[in-house]
C-alpha positions as CSV (number, residue, x, y, z in Angstrom):
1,X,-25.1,-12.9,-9.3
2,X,-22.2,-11.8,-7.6
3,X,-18.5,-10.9,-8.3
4,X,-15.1,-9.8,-6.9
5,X,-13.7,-6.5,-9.1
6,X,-11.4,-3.6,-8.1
7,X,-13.1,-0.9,-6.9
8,X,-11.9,1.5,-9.7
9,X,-13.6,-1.2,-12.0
10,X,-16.9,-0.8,-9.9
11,X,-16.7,3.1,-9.7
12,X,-17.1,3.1,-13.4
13,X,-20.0,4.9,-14.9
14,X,-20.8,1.8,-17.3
15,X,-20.6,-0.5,-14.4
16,X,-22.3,1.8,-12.1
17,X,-25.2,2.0,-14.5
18,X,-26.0,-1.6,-14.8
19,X,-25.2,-2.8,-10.8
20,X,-24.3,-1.6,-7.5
21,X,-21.1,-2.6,-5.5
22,X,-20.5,-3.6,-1.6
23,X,-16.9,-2.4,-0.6
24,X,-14.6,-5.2,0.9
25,X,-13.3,-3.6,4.1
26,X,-9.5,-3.2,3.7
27,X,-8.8,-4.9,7.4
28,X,-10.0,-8.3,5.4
29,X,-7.4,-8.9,3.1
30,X,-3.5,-8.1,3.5
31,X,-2.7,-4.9,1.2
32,X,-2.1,-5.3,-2.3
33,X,1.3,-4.0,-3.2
34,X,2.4,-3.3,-6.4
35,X,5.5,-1.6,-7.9
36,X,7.3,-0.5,-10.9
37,X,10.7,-1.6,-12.4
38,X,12.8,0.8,-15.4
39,X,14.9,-1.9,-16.7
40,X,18.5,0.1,-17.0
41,X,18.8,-1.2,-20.9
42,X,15.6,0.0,-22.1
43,X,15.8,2.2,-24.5
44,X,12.8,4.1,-23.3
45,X,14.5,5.0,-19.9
46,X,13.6,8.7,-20.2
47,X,10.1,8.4,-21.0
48,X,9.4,5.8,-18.0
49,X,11.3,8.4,-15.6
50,X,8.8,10.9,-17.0
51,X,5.8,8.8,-16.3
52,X,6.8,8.5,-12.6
53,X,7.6,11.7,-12.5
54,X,3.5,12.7,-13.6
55,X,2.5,10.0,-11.6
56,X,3.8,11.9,-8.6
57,X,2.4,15.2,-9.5
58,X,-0.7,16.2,-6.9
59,X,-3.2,16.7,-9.8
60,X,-2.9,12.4,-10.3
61,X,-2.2,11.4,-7.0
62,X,-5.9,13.4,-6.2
63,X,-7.6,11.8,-9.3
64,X,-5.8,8.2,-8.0
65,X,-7.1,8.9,-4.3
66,X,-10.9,9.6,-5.8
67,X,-10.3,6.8,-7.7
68,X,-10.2,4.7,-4.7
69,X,-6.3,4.1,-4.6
70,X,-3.5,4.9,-2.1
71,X,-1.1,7.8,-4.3
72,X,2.4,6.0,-5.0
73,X,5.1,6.7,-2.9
């Protein structure tokens, strides 16, 4: 049997334990861009700006990297 899940799905110990996983090579597939949106109204501006801002810290962007994902810019 075979599937297509993101790599941090496949690094997981559970999946790990039951399977193996081949790594698509990056230059086959266009990147895949996401971003992030703080809707000016939201009452929960300040806590989103505080999310970004510990996304952005090195100790994350290292634990994204391992993770298999490019740190956000």
């Amino acid at each position: 049997e075979l599937g297509l899940i993101s790599l941090t799905s496949a690094r997981t110990t559970q999946l790990r334990a039951i399977g193996h996983y081949v790594p698509v090579p990056a230059e086959a597939y266009p990147p895949i861009l996401q971003g992030v949106v703080i809707l000016k109204r939201s009452s929960g501006t300040h806590p989103a700006h505080r999310f970004l801002d510990f996304l952005a810290t090195r100790s994350v962007q290292q634990q994204l990297q391992a993770a298999g994902l490019d740190p956000p810019k």
